[in-house]
N, CA, C and O atoms as a GROMACS GRO file, in nm:
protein
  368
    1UNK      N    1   0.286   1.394  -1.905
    1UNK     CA    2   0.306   1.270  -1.836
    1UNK      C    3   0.319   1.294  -1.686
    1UNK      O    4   0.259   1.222  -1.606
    2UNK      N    5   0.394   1.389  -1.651
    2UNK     CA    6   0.403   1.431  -1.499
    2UNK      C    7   0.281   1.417  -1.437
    2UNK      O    8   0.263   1.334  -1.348
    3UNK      N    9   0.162   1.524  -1.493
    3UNK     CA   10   0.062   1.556  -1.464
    3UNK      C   11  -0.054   1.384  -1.419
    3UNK      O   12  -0.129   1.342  -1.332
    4UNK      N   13  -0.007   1.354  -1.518
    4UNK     CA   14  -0.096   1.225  -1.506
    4UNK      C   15  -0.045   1.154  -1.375
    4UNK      O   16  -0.123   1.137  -1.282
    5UNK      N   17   0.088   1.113  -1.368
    5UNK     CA   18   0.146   1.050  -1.261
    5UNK      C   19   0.113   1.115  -1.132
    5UNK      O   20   0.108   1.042  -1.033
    6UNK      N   21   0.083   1.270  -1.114
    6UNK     CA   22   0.077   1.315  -0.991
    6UNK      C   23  -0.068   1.309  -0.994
    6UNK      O   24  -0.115   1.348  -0.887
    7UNK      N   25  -0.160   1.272  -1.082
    7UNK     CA   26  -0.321   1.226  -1.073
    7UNK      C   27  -0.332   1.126  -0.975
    7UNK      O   28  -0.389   1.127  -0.866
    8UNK      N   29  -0.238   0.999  -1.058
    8UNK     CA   30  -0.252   0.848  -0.978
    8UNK      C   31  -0.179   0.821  -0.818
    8UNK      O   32  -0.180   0.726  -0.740
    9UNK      N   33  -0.116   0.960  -0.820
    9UNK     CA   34  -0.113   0.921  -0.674
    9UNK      C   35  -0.171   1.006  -0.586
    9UNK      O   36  -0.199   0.980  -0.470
   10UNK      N   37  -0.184   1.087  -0.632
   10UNK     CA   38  -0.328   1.160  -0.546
   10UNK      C   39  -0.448   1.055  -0.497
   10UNK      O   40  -0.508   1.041  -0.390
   11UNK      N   41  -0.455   0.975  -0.652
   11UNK     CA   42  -0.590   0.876  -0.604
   11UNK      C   43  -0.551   0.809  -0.471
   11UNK      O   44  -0.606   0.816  -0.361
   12UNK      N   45  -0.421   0.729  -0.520
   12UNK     CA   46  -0.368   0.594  -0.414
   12UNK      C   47  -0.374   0.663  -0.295
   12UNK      O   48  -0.450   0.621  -0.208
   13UNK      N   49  -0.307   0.762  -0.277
   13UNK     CA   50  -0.326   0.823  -0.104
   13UNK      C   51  -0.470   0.872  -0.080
   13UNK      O   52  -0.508   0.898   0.034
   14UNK      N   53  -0.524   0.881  -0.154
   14UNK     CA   54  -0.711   0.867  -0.081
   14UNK      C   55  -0.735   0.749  -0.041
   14UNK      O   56  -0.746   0.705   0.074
   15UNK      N   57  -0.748   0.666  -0.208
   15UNK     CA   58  -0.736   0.548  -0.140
   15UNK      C   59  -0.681   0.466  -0.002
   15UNK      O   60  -0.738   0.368   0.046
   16UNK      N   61  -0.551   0.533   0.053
   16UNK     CA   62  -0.512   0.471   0.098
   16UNK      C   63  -0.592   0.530   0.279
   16UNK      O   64  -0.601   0.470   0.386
   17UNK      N   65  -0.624   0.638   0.247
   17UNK     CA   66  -0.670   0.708   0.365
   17UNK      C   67  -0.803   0.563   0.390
   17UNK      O   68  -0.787   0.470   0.468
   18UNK      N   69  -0.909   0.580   0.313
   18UNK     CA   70  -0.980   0.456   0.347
   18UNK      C   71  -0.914   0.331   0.350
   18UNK      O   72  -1.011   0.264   0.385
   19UNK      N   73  -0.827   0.254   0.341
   19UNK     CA   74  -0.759   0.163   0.364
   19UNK      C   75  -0.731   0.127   0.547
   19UNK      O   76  -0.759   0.038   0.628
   20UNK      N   77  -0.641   0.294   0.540
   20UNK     CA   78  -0.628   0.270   0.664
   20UNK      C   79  -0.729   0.184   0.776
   20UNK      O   80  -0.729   0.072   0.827
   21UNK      N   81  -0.830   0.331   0.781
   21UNK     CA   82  -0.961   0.311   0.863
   21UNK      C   83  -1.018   0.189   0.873
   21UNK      O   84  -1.067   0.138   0.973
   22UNK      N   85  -1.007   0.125   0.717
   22UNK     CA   86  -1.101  -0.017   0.722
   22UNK      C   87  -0.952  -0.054   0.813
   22UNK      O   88  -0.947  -0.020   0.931
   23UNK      N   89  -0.862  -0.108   0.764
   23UNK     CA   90  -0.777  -0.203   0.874
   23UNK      C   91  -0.774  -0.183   1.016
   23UNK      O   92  -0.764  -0.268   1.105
   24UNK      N   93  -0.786  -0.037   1.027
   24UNK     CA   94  -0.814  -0.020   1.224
   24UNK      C   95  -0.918  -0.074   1.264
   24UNK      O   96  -0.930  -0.108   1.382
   25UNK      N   97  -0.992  -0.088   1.195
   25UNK     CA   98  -1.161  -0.147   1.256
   25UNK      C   99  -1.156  -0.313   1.220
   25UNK      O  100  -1.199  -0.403   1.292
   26UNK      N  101  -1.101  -0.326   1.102
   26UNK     CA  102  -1.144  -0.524   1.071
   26UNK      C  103  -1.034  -0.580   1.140
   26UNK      O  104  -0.919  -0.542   1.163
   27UNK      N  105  -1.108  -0.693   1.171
   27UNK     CA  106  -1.003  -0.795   1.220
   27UNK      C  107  -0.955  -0.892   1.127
   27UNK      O  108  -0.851  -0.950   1.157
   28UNK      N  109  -1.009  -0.918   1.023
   28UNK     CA  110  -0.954  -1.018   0.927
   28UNK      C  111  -0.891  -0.959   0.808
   28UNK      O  112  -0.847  -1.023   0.713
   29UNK      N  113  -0.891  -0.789   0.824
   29UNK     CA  114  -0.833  -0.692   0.706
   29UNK      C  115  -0.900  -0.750   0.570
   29UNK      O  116  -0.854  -0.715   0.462
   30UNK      N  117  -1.006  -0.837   0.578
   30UNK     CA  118  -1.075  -0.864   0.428
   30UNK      C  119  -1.248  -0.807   0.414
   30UNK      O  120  -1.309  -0.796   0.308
   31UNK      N  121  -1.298  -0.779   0.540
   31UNK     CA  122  -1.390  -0.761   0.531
   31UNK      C  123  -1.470  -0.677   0.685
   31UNK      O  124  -1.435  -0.700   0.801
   32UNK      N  125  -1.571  -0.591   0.647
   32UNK     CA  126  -1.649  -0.564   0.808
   32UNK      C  127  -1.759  -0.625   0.809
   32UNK      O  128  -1.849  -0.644   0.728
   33UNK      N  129  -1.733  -0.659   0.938
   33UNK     CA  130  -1.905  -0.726   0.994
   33UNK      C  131  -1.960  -0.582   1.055
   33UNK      O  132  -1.905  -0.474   1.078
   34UNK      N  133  -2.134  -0.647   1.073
   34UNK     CA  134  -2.175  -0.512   1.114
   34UNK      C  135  -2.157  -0.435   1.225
   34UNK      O  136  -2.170  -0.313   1.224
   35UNK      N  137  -2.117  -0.527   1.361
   35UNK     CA  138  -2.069  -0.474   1.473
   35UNK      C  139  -1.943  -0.386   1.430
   35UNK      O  140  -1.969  -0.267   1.450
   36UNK      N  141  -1.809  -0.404   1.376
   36UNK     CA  142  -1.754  -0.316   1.329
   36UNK      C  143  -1.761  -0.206   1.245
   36UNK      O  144  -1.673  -0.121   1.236
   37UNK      N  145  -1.878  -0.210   1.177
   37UNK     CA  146  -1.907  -0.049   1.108
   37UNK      C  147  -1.966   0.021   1.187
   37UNK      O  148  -1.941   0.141   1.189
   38UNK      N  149  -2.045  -0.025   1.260
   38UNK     CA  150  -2.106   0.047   1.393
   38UNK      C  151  -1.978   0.136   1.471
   38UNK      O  152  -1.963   0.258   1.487
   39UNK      N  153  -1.910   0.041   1.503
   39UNK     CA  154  -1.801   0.071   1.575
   39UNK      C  155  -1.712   0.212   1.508
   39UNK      O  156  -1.676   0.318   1.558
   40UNK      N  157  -1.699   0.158   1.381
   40UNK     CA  158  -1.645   0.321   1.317
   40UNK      C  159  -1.690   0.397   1.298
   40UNK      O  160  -1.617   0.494   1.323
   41UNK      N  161  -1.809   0.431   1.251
   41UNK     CA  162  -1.888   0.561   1.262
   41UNK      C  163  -1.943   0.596   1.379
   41UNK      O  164  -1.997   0.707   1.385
   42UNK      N  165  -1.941   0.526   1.471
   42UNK     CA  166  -1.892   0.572   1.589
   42UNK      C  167  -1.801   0.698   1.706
   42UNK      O  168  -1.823   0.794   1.779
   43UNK      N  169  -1.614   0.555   1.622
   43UNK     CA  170  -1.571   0.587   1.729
   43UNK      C  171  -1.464   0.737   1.640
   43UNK      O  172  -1.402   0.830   1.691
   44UNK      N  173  -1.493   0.683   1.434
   44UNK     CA  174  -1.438   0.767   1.368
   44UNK      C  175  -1.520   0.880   1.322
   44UNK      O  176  -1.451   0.979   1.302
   45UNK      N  177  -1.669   0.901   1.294
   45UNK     CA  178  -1.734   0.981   1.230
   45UNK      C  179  -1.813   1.044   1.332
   45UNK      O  180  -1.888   1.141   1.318
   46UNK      N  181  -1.788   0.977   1.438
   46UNK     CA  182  -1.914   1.031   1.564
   46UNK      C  183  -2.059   1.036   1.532
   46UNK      O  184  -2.133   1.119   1.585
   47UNK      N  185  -2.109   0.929   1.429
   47UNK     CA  186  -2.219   0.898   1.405
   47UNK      C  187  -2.301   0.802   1.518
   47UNK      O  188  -2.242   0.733   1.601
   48UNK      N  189  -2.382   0.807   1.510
   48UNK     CA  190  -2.531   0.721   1.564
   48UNK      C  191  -2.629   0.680   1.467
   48UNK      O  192  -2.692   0.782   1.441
   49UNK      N  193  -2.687   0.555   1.380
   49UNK     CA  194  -2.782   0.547   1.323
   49UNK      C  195  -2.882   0.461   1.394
   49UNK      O  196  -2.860   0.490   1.512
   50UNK      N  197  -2.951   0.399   1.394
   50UNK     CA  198  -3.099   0.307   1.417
   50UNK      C  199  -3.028   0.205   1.380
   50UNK      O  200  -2.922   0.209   1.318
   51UNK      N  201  -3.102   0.083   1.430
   51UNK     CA  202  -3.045  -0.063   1.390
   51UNK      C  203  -3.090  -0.110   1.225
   51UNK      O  204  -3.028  -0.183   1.148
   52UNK      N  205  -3.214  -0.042   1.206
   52UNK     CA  206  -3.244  -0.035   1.035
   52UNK      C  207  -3.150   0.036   0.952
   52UNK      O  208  -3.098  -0.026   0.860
   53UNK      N  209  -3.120   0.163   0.970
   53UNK     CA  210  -3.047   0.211   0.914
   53UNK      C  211  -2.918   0.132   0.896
   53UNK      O  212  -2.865   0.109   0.788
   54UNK      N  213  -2.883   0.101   0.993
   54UNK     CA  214  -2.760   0.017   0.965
   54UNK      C  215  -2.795  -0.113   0.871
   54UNK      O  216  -2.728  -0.155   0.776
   55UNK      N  217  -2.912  -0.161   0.922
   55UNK     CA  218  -2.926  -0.294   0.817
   55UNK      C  219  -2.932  -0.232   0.651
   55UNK      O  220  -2.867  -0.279   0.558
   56UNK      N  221  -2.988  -0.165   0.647
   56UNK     CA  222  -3.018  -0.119   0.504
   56UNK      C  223  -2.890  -0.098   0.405
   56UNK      O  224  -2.883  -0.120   0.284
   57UNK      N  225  -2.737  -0.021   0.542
   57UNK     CA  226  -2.640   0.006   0.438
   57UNK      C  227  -2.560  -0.122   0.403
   57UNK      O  228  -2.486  -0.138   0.306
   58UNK      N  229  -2.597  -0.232   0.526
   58UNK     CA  230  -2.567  -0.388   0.484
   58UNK      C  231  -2.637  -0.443   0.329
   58UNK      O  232  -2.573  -0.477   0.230
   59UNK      N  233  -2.757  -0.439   0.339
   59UNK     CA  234  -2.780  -0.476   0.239
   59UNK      C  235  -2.776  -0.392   0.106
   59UNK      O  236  -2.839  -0.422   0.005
   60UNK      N  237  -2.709  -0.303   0.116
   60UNK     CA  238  -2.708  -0.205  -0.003
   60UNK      C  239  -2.578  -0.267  -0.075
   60UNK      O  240  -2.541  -0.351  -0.157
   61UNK      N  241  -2.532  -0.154   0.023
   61UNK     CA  242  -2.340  -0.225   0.015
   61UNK      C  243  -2.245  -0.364  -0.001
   61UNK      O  244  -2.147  -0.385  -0.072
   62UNK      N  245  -2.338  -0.470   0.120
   62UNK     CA  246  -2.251  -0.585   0.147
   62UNK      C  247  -2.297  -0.680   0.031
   62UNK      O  248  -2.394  -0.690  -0.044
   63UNK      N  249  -2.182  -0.744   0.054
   63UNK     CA  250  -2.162  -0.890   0.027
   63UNK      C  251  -2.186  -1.035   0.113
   63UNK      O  252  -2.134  -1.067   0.219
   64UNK      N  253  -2.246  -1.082   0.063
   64UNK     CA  254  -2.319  -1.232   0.160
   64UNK      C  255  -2.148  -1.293   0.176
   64UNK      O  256  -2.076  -1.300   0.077
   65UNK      N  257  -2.111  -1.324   0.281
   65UNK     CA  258  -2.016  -1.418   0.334
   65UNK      C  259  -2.041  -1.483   0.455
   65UNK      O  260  -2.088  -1.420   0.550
   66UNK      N  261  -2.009  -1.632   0.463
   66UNK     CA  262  -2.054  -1.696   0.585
   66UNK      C  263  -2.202  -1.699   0.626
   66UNK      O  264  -2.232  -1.709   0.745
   67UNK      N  265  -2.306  -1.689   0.518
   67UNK     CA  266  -2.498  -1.593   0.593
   67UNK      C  267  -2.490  -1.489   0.643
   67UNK      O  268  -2.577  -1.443   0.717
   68UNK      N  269  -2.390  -1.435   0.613
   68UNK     CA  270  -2.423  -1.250   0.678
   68UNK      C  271  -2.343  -1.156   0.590
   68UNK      O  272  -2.239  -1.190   0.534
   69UNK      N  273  -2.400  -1.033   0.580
   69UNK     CA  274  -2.366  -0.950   0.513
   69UNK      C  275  -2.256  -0.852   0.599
   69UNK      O  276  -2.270  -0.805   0.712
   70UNK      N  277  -2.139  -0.839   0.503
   70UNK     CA  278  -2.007  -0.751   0.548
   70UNK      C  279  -2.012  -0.676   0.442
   70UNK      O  280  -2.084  -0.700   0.345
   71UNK      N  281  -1.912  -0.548   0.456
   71UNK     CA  282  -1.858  -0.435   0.338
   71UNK      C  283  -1.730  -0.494   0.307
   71UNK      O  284  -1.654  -0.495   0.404
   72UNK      N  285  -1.693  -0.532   0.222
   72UNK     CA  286  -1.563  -0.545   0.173
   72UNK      C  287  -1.460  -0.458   0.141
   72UNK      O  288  -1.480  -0.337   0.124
   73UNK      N  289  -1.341  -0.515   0.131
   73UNK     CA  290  -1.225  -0.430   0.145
   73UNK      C  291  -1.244  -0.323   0.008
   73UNK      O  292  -1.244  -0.200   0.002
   74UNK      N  293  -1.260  -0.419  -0.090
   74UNK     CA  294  -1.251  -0.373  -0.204
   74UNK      C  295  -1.354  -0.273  -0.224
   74UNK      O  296  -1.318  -0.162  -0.263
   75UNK      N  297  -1.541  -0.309  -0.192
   75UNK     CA  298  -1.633  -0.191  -0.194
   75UNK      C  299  -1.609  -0.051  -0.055
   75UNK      O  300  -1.681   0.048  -0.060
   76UNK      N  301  -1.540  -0.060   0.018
   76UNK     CA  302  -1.514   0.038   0.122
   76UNK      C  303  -1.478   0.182   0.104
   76UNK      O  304  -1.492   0.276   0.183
   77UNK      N  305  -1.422   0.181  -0.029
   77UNK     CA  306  -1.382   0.339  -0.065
   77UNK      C  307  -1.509   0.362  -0.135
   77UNK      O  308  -1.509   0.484  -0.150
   78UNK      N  309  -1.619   0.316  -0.189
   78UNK     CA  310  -1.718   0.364  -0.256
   78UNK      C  311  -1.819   0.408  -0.165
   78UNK      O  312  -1.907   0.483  -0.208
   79UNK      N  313  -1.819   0.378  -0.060
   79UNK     CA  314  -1.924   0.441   0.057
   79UNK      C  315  -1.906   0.586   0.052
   79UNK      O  316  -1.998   0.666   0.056
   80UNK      N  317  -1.736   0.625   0.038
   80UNK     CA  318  -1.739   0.771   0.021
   80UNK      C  319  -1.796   0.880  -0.080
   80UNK      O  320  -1.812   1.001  -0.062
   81UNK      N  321  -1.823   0.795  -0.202
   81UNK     CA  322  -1.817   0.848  -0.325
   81UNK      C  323  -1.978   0.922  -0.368
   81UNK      O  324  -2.093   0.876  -0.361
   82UNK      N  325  -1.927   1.050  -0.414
   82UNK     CA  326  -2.107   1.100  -0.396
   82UNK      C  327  -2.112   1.047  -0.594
   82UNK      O  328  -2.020   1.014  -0.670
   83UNK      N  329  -2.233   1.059  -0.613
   83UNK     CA  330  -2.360   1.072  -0.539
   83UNK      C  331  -2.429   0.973  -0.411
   83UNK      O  332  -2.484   1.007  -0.307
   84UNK      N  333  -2.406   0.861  -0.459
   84UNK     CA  334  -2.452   0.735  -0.369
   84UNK      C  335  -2.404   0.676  -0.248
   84UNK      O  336  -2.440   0.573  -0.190
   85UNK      N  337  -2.314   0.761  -0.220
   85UNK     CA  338  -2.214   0.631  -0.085
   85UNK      C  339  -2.286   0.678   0.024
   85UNK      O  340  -2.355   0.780   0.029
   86UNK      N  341  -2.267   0.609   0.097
   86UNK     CA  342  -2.325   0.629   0.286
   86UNK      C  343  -2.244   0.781   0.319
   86UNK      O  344  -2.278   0.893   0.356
   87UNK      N  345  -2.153   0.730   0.292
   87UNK     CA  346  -2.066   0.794   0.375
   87UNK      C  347  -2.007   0.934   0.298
   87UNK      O  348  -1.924   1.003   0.355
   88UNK      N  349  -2.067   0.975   0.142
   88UNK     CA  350  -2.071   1.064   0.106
   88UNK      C  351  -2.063   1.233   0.119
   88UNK      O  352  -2.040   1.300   0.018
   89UNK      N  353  -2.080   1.284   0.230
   89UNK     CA  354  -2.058   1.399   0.329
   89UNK      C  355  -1.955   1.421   0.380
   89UNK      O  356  -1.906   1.534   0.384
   90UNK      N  357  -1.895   1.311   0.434
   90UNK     CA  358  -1.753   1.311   0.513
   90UNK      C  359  -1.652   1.348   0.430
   90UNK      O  360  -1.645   1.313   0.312
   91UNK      N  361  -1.566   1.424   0.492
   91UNK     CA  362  -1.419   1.383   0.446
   91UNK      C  363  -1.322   1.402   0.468
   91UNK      O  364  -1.296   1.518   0.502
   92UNK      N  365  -1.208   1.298   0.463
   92UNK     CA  366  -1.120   1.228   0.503
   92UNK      C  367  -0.991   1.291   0.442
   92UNK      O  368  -0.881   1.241   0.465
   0.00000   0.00000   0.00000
């Protein structure tokens, strides 16, 4: 039982490591627009992509809100997750 309990919080503090990051960057803490993911791989990953590239992980990733596509709070830790996430390489 120990073992298990020190599983689930291992997760939550990953989790929570992406938590953070998304809240330093969103302003509404529910969601990123694309000027703000720009902004974090940026000013956190020291990335540069193309304006396609960026559209592409919009439409991979996001969710339609308002006619435009954001990453949500909830899909934001899966960007990390290999095989498939963007953001798969990094880590936090």
């Amino acid at each position: 039982m120990y073992i298990m309990k020190r599983k689930t919080i291992k997760m939550k503090n990953k989790k929570n490591k992406y938590y953070r990051i998304f809240d330093k960057y969103s302003r509404n803490k529910t969601y990123l627009t694309k000027k703000e993911i720009i902004k974090l791989m940026k000013k956190e990953f020291k990335l540069s992509y193309s304006s396609n590239v960026v559209i592409s992980l919009m439409n991979i990733w996001g969710k339609r809100v308002n006619q435009s596509k954001v990453i949500l709070k909830e899909e934001f830790h899966k960007l990390f997750k290999k095989p498939d996430g963007f953001f798969r390489d990094i880590l936090i």
